[in-house]
N, C-alpha and C positions, 0 to 999 in steps of 0.2 A: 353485522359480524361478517367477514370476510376469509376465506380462508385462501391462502396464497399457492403457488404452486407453478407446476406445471400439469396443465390439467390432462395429455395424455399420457402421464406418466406415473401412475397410481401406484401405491406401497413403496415409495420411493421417500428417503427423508427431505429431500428438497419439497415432496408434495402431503407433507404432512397438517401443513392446515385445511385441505380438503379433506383431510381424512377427521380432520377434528369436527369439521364440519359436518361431516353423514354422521359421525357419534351425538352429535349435537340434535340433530333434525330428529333422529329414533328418540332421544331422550324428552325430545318436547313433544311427540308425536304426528311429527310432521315429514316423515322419510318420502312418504308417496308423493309429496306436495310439492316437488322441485319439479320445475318448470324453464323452459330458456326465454330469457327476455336478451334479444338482439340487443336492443339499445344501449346495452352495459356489456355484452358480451359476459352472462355469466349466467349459469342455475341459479336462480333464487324461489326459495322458500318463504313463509310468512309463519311465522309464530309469537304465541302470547307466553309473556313467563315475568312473574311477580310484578304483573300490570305493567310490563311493558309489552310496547310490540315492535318486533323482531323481525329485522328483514337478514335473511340469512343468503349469503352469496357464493358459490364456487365460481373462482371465475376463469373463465374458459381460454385466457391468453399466456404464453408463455411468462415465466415469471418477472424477466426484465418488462416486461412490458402491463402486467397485473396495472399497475399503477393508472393507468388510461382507462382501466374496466371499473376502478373505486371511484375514480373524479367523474366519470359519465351518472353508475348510481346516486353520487352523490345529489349531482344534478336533478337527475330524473325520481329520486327517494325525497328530496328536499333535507339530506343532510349536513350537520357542521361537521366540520372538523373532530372537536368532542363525542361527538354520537357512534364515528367509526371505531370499531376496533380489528386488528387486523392480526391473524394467527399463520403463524411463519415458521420456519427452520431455522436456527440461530447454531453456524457451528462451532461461536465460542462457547457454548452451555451444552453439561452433559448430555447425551440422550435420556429424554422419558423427562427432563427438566423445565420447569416451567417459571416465566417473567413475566411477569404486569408490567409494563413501564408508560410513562406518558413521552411523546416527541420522538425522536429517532434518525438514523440516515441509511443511507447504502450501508454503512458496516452494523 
């Protein structure tokens, strides 16, 4: 799980999926557990939740560029495509509104 962003730029809605991401980390109890791993450029966490396990990411690059800090985890996590999911600001959708979708683009 990825949460997108700009990462020094906190309580901001462009960096709302880091922020979905530390709600996320307290609720699995894993807030103390974020760690920097260089190779992705991003905090990552490790948690367990309904027998899975959970590689939880903030990632530490501007948002245009997030995209280079997924494909490195991916690598270095051994993930497909299917296993990511990526939590974002969307400002066609109200605030506080939330989308599952599969696939996606720049817009």
């Amino acid at each position: 799980v990825a949460g997108l962003g700009n990462y020094g730029l906190r309580g901001t809605r462009h960096s709302v999926g880091m922020a979905v991401l530390d709600r996320l980390a307290r609720q699995l109890a894993v807030a103390e557990g974020w760690r920097a791993d260089r190779r992705c450029c991003a905090d990552v966490a490790m948690a367990a939740a309904h027998g899975l396990e959970l590689v939880l990411l903030k990632l530490r690059r501007f948002m245009n560029l997030n995209g280079l800090s997924v494909a490195s985890a991916a690598e270095i996590y051994n993930f497909r495509p299917e296993d990511i999911y990526l939590v974002h600001d969307d400002l066609d959708k109200a605030l506080g509104k939330v989308a599952i979708k599969l696939g996606g683009s720049a817009r």
